[in-house]
Residue, then its C-alpha position, 0 to 999 in steps of 0.5 A: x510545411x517543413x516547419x510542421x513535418x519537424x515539429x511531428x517529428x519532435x513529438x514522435x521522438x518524445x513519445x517514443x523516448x517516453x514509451x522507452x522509458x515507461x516499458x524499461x522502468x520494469x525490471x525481469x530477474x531470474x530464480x535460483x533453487x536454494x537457499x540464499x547465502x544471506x539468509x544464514x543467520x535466521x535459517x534455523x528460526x524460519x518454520x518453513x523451507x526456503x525453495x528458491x531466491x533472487x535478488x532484484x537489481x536495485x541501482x543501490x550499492x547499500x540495499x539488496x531486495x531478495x524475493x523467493x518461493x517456500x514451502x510449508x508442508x503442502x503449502x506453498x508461498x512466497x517471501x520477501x527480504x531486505x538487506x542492507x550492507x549485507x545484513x538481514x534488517x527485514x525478512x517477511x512472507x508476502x502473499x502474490x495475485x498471480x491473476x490480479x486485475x489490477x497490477x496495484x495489488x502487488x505494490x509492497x512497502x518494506x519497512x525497516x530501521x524500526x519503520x523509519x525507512x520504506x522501500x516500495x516495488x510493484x510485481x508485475x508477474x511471477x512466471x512459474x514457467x520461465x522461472x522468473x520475476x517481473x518487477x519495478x521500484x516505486x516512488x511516491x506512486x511513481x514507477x522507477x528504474x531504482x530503488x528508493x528509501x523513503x525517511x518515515x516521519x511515521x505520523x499516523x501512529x497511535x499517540x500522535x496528532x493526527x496531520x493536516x490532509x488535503x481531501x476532495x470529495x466525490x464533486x469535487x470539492x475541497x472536504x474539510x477536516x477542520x469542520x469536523x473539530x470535537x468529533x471523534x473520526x474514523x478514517x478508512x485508507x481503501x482502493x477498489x481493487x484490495x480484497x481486504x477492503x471490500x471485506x471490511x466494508x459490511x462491518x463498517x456500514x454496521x459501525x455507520x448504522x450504530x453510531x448514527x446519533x453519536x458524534x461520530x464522523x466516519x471517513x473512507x479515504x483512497x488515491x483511486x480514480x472518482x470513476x473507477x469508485x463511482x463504478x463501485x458504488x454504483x453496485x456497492x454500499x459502501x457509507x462512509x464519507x468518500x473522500x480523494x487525497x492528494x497526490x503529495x499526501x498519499x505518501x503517508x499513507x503508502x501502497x498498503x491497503x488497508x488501514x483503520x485510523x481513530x482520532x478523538x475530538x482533539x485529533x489524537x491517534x488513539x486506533x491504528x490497524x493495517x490490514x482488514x477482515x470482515x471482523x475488523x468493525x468488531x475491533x473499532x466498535x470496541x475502542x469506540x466504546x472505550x472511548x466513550x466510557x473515558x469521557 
């Protein structure tokens, strides 16, 4: 009887631990109205007016992230830098949900040292009303109490050879690439959740349609859940393959949603794009063509 109340014991007192340290790998920081100091530099290149900063604790002696509002015209928004022994290496206005349904949507890489370094976070909430941020540093899809910098082998760049992933489709099973060889493919890296890539997905259902009898292969992948995407598709078309990747192959993709990928028949990158719209097909409908005028 003892044995067992100790042994209850123990497994509150790990999930109470567990629970603290979920609840505090989130971080709040405050705003101040102005400019910020380590802005200078570019100030007068900047088309708009810098409201408020903040700087984010990041438990990095070599890394600052600033975040704050500005304003252009009658437009107001949000902007997002980096700083790196304090020096200005990345600056870039963001676009915050501040009623998203899915916190995810707010997860944002920062790029720097020509892309060979990311720093990833996710804001939980912009509070206009207490003037301040809620935030946490992201690792590999894992929220974090400090910043990490990610090293980019950059592999999915126009040029190169498209790497080896690891792909399940909606069953399940093991979704093998290598059985696509002499295909041209068309990847797409999407999430339920993103705005821009349900946009997208009209488009490319045409792309689907028009190459039907082209040896053309067309693969969505995303790091969703299989039942939050078979809700999706439930009342969506979407006619890509569907496909899952892997918890260690995410990482090349990063918490920016969407991506368009073409390779040709021998797994040269030949299209990149980030980012999507409901014209987006038009642009790999293009390349396709170009493609097929060079063979």
């Amino acid at each position: 009887m003892l044995k067992n109340i100790f042994i209850a014991i123990f497994i509150l007192t790990v999930l109470s631990s567990c629970q603290k340290e979920q609840k505090s790998s989130y971080k709040t920081a405050e705003f101040q109205q102005g400019f910020p100091e380590i802005l200078k530099p570019i100030e007068k290149s900047l088309p708009f007016e810098i409201l408020s900063h903040s700087i984010l604790e990041s438990n990095n002696d070599s890394i600052d992230i600033y975040v704050g509002f500005l304003k252009q015209g009658e437009q107001t928004g949000n902007w997002i830098a980096l700083a790196s022994n304090k020096q200005i290496k990345q600056f870039t206005t963001v676009d915050f949900k501040q009623d998203s349904e899915n916190i995810k949507e707010n997860d944002i890489d920062i790029e720097f040292n020509n892309s060979i370094n990311r720093v990833s976070l996710r804001i939980k909430k912009l509070d206009t009303l207490k003037n301040n941020i809620i935030y946490s540093w992201i690792n590999q899809s894992i929220l974090t109490d400090s910043l990490s910098v990610l090293t980019i082998d950059k592999p999915l760049v126009k040029g190169k050879i498209f790497p080896s992933i690891e792909l399940t489709d909606i069953n399940g099973e093991n979704f093998d690439l290598n059985k696509l060889k002499g295909q041209t493919i068309i990847f797409n890296w999407w999430a339920v959740w993103c705005a821009p890539c349900r946009k997208e997905i009209p488009g490319l259902n045409k792309l689907v349609s028009k190459y039907s009898d082209k040896n053309v292969k067309f693969v969505s992948i995303t790091d969703d859940s299989k039942d939050k995407v078979s809700g999706f598709l439930e009342k969506n078309k979407f006619e890509y393959d569907i496909t899952f990747i892997s918890k260690n192959d995410k990482v090349l993709f990063g918490n920016s949603y969407p991506k368009n990928i073409v390779i040709d028949n021998n797994k040269n990158i030949t299209f990149y794009k980030e980012g999507g719209n409901e014209n987006v097909w038009l642009e790999i409908d293009q390349h396709l063509t170009e493609l097929n005028n060079k063979k």
